[in-house]
N, CA, C and O atoms as a GROMACS GRO file, in nm:
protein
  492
    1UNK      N    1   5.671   2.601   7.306
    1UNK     CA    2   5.774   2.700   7.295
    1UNK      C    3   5.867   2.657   7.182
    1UNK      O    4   5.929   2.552   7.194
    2UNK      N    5   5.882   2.746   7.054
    2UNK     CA    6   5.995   2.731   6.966
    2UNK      C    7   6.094   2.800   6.970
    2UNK      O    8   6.092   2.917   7.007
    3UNK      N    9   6.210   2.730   6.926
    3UNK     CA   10   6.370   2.791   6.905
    3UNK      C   11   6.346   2.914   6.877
    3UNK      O   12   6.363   3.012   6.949
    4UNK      N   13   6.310   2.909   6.782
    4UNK     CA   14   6.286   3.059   6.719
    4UNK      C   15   6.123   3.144   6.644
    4UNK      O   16   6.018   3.080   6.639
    5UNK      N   17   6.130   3.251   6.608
    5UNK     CA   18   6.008   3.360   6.638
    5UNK      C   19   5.932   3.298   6.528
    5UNK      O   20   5.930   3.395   6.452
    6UNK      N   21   5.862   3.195   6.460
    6UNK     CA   22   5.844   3.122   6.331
    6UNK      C   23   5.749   3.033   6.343
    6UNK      O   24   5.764   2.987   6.456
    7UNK      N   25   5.646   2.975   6.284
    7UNK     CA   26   5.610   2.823   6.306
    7UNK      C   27   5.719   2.723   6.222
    7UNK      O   28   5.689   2.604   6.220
    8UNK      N   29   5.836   2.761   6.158
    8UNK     CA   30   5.915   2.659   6.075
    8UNK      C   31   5.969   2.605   6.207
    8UNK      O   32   5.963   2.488   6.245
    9UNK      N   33   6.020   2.709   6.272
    9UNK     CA   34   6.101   2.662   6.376
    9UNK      C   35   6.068   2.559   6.484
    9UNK      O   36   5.986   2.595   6.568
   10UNK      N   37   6.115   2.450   6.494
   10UNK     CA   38   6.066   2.312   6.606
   10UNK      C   39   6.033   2.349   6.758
   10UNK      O   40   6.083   2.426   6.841
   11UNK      N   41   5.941   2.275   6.758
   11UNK     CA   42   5.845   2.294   6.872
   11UNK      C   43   6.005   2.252   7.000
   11UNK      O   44   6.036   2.136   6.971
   12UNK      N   45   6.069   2.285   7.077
   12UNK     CA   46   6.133   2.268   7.218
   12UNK      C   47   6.073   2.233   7.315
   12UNK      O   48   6.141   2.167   7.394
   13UNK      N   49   5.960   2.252   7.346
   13UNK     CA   50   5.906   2.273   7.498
   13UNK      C   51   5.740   2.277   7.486
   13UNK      O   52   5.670   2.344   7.410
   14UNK      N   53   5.714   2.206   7.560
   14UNK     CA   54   5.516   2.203   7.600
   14UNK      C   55   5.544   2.249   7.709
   14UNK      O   56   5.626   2.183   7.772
   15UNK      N   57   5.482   2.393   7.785
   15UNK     CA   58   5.454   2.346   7.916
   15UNK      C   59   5.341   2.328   7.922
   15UNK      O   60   5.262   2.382   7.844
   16UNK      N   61   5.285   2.202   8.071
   16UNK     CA   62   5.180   2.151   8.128
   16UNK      C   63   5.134   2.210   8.280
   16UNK      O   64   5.031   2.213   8.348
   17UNK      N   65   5.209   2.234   8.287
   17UNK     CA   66   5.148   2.384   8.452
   17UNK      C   67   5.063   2.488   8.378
   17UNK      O   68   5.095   2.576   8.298
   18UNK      N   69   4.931   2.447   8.434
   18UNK     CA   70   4.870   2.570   8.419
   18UNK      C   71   4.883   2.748   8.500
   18UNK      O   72   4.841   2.759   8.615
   19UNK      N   73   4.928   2.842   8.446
   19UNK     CA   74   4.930   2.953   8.506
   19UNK      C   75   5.075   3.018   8.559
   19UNK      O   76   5.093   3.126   8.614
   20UNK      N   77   5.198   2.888   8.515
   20UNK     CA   78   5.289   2.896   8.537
   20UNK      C   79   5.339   3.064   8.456
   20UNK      O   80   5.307   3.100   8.343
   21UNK      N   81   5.414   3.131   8.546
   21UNK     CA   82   5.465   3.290   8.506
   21UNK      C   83   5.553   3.242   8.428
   21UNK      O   84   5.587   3.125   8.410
   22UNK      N   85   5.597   3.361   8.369
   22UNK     CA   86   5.689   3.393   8.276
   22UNK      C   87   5.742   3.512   8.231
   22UNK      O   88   5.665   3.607   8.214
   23UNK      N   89   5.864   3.526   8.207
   23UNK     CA   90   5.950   3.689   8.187
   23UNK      C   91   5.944   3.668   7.999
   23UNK      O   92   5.982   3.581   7.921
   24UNK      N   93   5.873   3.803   7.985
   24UNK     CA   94   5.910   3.836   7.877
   24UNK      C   95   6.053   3.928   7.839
   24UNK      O   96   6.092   4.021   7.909
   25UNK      N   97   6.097   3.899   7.758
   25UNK     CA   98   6.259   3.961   7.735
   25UNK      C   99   6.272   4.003   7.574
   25UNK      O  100   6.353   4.094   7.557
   26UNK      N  101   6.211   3.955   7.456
   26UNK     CA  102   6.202   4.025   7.321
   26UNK      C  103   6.076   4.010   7.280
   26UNK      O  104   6.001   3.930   7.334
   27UNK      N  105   6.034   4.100   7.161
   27UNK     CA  106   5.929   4.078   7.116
   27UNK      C  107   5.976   4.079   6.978
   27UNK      O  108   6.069   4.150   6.939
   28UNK      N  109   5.907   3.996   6.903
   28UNK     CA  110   5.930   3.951   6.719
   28UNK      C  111   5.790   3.952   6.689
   28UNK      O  112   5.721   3.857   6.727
   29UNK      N  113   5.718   4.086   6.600
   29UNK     CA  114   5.630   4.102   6.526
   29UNK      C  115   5.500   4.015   6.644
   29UNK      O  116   5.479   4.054   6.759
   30UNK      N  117   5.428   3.897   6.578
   30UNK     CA  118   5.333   3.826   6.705
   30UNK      C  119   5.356   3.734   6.809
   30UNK      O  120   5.283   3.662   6.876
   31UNK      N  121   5.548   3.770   6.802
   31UNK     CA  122   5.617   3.656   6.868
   31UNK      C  123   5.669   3.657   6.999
   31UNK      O  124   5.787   3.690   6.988
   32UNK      N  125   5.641   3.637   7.125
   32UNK     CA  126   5.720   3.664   7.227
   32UNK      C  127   5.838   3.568   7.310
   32UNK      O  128   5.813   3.452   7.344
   33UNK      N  129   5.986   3.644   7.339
   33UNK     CA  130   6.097   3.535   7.361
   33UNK      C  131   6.064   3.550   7.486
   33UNK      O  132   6.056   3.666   7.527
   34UNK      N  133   6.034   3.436   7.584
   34UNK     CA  134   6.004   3.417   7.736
   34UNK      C  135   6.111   3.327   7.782
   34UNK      O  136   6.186   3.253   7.718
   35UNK      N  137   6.096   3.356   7.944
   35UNK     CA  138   6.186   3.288   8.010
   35UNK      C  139   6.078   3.220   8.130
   35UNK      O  140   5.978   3.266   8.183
   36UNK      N  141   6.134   3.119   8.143
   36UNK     CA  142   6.050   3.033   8.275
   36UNK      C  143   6.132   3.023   8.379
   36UNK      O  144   6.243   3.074   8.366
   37UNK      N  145   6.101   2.964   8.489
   37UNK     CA  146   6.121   3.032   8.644
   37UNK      C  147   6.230   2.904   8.645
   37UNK      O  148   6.274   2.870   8.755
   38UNK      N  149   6.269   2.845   8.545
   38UNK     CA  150   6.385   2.797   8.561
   38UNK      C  151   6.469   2.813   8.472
   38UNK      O  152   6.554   2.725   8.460
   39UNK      N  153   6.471   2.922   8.388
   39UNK     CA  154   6.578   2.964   8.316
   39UNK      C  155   6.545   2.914   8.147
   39UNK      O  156   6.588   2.964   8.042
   40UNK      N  157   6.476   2.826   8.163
   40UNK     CA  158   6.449   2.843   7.962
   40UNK      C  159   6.367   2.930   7.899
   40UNK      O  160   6.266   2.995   7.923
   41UNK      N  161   6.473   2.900   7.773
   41UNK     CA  162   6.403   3.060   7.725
   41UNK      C  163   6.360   2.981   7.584
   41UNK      O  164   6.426   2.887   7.540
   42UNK      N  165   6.202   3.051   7.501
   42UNK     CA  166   6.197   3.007   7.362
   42UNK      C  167   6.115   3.059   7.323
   42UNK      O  168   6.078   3.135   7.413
   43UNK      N  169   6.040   3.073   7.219
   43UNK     CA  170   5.930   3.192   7.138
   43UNK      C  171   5.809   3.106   7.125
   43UNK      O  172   5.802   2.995   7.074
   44UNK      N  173   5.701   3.189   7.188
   44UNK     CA  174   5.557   3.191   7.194
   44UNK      C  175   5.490   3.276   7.093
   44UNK      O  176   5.548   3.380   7.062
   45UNK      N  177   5.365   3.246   7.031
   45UNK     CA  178   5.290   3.351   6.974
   45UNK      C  179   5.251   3.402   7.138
   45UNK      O  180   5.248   3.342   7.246
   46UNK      N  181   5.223   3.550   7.096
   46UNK     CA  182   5.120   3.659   7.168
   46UNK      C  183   5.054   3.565   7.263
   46UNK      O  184   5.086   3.522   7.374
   47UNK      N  185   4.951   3.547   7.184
   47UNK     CA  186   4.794   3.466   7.179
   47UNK      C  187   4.796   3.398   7.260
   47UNK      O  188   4.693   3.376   7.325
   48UNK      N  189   4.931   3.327   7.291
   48UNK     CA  190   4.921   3.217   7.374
   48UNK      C  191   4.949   3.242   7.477
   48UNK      O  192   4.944   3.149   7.557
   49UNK      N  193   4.988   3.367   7.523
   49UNK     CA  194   5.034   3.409   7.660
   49UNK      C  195   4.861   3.478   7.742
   49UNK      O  196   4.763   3.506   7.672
   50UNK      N  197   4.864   3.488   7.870
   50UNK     CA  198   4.722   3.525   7.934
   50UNK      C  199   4.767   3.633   7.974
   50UNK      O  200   4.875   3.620   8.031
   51UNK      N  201   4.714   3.774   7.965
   51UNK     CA  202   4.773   3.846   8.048
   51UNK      C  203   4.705   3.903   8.188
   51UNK      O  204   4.694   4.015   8.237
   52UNK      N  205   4.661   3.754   8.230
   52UNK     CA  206   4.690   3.755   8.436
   52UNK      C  207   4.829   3.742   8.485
   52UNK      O  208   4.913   3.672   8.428
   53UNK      N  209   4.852   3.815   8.596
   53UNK     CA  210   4.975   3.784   8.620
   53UNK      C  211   4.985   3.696   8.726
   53UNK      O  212   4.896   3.699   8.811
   54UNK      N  213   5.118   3.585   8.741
   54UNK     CA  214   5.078   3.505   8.836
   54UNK      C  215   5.246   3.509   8.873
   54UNK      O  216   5.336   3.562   8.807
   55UNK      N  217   5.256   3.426   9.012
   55UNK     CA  218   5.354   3.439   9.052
   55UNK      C  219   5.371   3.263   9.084
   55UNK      O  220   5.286   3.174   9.084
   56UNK      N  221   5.542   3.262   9.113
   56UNK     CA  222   5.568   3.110   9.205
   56UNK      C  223   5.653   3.104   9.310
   56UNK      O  224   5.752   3.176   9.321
   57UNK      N  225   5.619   3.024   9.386
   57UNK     CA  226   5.670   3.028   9.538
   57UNK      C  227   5.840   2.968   9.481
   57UNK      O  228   5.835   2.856   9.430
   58UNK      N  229   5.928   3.008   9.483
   58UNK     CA  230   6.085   2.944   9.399
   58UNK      C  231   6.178   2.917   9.550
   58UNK      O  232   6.158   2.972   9.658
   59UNK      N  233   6.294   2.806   9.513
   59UNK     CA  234   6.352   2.794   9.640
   59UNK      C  235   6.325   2.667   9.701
   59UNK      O  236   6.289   2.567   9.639
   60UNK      N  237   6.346   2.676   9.828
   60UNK     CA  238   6.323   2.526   9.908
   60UNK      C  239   6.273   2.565   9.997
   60UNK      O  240   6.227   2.459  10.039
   61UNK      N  241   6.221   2.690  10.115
   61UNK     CA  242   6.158   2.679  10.191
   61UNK      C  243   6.002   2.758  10.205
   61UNK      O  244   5.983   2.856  10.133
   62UNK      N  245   5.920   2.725  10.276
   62UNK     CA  246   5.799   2.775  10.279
   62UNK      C  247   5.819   2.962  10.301
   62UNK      O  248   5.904   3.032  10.355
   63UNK      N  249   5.694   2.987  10.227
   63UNK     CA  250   5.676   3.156  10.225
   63UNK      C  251   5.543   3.199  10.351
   63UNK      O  252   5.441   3.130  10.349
   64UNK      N  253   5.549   3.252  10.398
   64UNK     CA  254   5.428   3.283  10.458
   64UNK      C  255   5.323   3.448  10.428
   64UNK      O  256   5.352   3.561  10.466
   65UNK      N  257   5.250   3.421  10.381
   65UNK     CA  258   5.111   3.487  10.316
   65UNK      C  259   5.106   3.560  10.480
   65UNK      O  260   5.110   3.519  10.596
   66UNK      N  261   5.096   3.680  10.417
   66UNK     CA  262   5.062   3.784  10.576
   66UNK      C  263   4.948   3.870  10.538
   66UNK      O  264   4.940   3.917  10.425
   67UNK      N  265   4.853   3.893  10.635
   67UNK     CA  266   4.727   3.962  10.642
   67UNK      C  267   4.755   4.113  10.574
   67UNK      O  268   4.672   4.164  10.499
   68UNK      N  269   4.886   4.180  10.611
   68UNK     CA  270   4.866   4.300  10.580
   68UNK      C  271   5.059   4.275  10.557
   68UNK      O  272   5.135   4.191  10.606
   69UNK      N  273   5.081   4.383  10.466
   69UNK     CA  274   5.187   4.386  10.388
   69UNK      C  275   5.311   4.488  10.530
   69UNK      O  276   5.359   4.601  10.536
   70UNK      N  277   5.313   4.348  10.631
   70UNK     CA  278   5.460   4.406  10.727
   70UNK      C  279   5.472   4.285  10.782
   70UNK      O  280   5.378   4.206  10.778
   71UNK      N  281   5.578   4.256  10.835
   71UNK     CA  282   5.696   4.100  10.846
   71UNK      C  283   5.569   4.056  11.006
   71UNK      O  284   5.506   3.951  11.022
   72UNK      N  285   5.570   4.178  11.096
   72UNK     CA  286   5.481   4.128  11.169
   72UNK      C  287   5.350   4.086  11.175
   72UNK      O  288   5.306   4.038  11.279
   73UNK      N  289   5.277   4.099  11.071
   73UNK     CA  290   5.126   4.109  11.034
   73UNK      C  291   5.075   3.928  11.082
   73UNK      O  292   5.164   3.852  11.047
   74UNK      N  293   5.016   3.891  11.116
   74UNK     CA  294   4.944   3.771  11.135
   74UNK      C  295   4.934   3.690  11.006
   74UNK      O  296   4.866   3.730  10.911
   75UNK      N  297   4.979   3.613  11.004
   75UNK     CA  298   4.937   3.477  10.866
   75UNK      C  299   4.847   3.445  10.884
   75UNK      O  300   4.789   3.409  10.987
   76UNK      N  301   4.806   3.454  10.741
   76UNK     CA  302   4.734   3.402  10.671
   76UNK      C  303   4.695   3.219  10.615
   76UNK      O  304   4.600   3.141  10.613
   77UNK      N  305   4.834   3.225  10.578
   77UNK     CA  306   4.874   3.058  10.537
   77UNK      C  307   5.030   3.030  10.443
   77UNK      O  308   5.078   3.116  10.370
   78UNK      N  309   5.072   2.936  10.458
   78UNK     CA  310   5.228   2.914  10.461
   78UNK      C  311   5.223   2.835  10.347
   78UNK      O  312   5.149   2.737  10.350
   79UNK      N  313   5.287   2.857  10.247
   79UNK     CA  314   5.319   2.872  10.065
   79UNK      C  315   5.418   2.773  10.042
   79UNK      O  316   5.522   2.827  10.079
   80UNK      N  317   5.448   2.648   9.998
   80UNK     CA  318   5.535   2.571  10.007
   80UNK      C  319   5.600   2.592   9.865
   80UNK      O  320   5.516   2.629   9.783
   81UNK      N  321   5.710   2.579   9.820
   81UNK     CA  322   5.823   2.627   9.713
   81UNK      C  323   5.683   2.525   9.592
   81UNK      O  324   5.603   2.447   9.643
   82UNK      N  325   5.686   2.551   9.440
   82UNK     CA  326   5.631   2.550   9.383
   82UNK      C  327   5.491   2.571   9.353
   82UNK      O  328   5.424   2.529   9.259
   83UNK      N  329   5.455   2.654   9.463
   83UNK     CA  330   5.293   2.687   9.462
   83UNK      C  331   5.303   2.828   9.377
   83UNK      O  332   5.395   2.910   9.383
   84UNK      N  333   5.157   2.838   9.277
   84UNK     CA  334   5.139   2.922   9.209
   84UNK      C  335   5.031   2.988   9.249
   84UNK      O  336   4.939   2.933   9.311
   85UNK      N  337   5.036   3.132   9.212
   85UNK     CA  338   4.927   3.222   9.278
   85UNK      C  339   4.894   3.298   9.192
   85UNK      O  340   4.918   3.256   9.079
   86UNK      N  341   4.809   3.475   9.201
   86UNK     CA  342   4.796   3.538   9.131
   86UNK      C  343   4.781   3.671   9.189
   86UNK      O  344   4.706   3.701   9.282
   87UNK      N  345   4.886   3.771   9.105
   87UNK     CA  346   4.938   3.891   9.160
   87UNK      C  347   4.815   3.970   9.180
   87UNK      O  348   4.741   3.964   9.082
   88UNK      N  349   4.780   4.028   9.258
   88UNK     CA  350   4.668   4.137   9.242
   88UNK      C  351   4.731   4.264   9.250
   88UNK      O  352   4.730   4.344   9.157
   89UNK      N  353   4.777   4.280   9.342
   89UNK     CA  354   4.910   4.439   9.322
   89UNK      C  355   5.032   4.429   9.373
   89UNK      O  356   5.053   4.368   9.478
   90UNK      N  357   5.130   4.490   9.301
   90UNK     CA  358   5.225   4.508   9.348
   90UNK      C  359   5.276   4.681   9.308
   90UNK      O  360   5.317   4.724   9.201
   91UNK      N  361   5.260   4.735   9.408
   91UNK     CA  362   5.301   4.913   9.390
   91UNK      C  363   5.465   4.927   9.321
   91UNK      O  364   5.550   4.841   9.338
   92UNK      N  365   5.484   5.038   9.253
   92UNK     CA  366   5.652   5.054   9.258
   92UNK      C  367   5.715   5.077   9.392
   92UNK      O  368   5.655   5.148   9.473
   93UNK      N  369   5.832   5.023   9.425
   93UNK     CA  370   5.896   5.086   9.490
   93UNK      C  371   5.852   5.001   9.638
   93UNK      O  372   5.926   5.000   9.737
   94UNK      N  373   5.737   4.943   9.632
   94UNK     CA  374   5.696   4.830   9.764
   94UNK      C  375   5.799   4.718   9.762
   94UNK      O  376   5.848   4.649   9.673
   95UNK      N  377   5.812   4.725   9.878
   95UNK     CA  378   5.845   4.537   9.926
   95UNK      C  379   5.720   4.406   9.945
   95UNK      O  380   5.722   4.300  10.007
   96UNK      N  381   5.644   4.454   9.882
   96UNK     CA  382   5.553   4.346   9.918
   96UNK      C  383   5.442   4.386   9.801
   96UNK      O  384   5.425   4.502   9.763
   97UNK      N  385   5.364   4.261   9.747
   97UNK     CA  386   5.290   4.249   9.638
   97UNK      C  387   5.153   4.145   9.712
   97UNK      O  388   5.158   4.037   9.771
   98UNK      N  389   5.046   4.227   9.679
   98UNK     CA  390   4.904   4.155   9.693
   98UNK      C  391   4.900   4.025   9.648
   98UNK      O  392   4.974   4.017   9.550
   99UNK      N  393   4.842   3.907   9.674
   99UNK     CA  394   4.829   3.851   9.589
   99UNK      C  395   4.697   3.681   9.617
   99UNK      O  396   4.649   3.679   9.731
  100UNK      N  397   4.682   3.643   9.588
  100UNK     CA  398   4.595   3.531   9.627
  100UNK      C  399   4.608   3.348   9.531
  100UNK      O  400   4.624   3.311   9.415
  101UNK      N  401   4.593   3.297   9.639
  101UNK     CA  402   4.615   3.173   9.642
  101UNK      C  403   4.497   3.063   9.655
  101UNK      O  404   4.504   2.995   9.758
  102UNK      N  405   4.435   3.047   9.604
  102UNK     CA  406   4.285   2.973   9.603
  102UNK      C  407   4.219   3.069   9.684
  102UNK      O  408   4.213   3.191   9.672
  103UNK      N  409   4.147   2.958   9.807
  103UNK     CA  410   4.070   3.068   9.855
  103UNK      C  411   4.143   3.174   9.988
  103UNK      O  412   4.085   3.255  10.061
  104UNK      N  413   4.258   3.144   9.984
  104UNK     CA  414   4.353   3.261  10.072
  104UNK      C  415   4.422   3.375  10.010
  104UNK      O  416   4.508   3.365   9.922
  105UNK      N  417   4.373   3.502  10.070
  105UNK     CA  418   4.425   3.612   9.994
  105UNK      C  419   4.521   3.699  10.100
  105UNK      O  420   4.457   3.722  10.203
  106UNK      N  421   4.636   3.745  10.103
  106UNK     CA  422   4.727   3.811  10.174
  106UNK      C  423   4.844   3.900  10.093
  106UNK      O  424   4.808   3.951   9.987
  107UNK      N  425   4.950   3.917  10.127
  107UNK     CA  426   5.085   4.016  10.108
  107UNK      C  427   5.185   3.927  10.113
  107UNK      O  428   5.208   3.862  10.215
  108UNK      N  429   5.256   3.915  10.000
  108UNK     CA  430   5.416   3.840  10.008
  108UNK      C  431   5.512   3.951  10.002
  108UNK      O  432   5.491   4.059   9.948
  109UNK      N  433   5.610   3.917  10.058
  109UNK     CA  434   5.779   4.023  10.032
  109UNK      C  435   5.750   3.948   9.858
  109UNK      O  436   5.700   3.847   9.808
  110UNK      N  437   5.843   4.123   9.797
  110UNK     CA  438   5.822   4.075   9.666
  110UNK      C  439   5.951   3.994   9.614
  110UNK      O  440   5.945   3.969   9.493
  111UNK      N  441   6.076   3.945   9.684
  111UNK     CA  442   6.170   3.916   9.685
  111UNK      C  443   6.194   3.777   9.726
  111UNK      O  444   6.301   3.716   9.735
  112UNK      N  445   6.012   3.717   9.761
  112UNK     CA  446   6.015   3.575   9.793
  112UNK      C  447   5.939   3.505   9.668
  112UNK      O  448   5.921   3.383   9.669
  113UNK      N  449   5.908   3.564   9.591
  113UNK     CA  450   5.824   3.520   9.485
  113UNK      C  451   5.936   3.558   9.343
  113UNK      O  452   6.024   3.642   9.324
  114UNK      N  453   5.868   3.429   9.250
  114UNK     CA  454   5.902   3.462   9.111
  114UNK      C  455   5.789   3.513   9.024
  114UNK      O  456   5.677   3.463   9.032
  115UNK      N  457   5.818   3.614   8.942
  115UNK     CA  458   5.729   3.647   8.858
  115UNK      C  459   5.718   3.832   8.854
  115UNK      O  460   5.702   3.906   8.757
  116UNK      N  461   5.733   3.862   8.985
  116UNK     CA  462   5.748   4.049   8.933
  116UNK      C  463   5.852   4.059   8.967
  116UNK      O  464   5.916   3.992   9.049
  117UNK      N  465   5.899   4.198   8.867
  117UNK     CA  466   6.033   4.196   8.884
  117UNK      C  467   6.095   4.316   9.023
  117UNK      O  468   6.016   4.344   9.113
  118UNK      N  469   6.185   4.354   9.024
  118UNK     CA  470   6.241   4.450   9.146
  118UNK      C  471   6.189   4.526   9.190
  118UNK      O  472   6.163   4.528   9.310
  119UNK      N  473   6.140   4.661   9.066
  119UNK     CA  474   6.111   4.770   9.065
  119UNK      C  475   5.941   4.820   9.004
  119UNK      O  476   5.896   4.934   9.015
  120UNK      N  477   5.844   4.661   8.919
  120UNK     CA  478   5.784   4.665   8.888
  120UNK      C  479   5.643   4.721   8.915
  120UNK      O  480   5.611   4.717   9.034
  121UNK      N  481   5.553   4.771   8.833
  121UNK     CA  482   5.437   4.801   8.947
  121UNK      C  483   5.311   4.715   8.881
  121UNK      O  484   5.286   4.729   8.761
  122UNK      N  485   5.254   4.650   8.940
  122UNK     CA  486   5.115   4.597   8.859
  122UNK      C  487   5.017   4.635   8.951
  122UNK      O  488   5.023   4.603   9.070
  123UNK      N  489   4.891   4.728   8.880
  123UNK     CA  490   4.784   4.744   8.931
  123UNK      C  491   4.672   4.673   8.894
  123UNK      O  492   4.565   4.694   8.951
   0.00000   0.00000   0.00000
């Protein structure tokens, strides 16, 4: 990640998490300004971004993965704060986003995860 939209501009940041999300917030010609799930922000080429979407468990306490997208639904398996996953849907206007975690697949509230935003929809 560089300061700025350029290769002149100095390298800031490696990340080493694979699959780790990220908010895009400007775009510069092949350049994108991202933010990470802890608040830094710095410019990527395009290229280097994947466009799977993935999410992270943020916070200090465990999330629990539910069979079907309602608070009562049966678990699945219990998500401890820095676990990364991958969105499969999240509707507009839902409280809850598809999503899967190795080999466990279930429904999170979308308000326990980082990576989609409020109102977002990914199909």
């Amino acid at each position: 990640m560089r300061i700025g939209p350029d290769l002149r501009y100095r390298i800031e940041w490696t990340f080493q998490r694979r699959d780790l999300p990220v908010q895009i917030i400007e775009e510069h010609q092949i350049w994108r300004k991202i933010r990470d799930p802890e608040g830094t922000e710095g410019w990527v080429q395009r290229p280097l971004l994947n466009a799977r979407r993935t999410f992270l468990v943020p916070g200090e306490g465990e999330r629990t993965l539910r069979r079907r997208p309602d608070a009562e639904a049966p678990p699945v398996a219990h998500l401890k704060p820095g676990v990364i996953g991958l969105v499969r849907r999240c509707e507009a206007g839902s409280a809850w986003c598809e999503v899967k975690v190795a080999d466990h697949a279930g429904w999170l509230r979308r308000a326990e995860i980082w990576g989609v935003s409020a109102e977002e929809a990914i199909e």
